[in-house]
N, C-alpha and C positions, 0 to 999 in steps of 0.2 A: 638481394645483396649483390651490390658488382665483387668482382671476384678480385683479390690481393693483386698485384703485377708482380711479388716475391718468386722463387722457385718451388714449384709444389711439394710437397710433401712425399715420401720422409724424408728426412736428414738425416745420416745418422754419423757418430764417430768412427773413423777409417784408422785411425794410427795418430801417431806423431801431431795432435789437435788440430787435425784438420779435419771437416764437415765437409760431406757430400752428399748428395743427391742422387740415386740411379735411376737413367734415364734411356729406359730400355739395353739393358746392358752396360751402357757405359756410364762411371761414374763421373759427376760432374762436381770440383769445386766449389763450394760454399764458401769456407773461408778457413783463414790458419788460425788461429790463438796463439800468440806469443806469450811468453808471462815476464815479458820486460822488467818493470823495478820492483812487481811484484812477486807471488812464491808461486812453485810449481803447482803449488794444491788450489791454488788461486786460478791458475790459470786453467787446472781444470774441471774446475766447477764451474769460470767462465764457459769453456768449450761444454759442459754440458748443458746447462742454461741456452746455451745459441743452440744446439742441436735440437733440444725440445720447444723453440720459439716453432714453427708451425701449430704442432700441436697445442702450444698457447692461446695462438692467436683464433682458433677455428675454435676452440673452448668458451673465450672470451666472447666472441663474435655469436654462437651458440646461445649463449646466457642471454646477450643484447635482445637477440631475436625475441627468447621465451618472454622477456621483457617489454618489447614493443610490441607484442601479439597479443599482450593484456593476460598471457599464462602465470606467469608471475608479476605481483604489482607490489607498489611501496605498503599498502594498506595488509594484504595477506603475510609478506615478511615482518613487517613491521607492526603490527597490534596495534594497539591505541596508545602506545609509551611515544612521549614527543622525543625522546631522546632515542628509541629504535627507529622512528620515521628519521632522524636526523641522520642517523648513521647508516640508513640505507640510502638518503640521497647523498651520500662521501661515497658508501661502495659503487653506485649507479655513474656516477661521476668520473670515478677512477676508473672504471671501466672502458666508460668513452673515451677517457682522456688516451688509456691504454694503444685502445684498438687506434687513436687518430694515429699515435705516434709510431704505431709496427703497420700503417699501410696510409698515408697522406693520400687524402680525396676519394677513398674508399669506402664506402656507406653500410655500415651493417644491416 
């Protein structure tokens, strides 16, 4: 798998909704969360949602793998019901779709 070009991991919540990164000592900037025209509870379950996206992302990216290694397949989750083979190729799907979208040109 080539490797994200994101900030590595962890992130974690510092104060005031702002994400960071420590990077041998010093904290680095992620990003702020404002909660604009939305509510403050909103704003932070956004900042906690951004702070746990690494950990998403290597989860997802994880699962692909077990997936593309033949350790997991559609035929084992899915039995012989055409409607669980169908709905593992939506979760299989949404997966990839995930992983294109938290790292563009990165290949699980």
């Amino acid at each position: 798998m080539t490797a994200p070009a994101f900030t590595p991991a962890p992130w974690r919540r510092i104060g005031h909704r702002t994400i960071a990164a420590d990077r041998g000592g010093r904290l680095v900037t992620i990003c702020e969360v404002f909660s604009g025209p939305g509510t403050l509870e909103e704003a932070d379950a956004n900042e906690a949602l951004i702070a746990a996206a690494p950990a998403l992302y290597l989860a997802a990216a994880e699962v692909a793998g077990w997936i593309d290694s033949g350790f997991l397949t559609v035929g084992v989750l899915a039995d012989t019901s055409p409607a669980r083979v169908e709905a593992c190729g939506r979760a299989l799907d949404a997966l990839a779709d995930a992983l294109r979208l938290a790292a563009p040109g990165v290949t699980p």
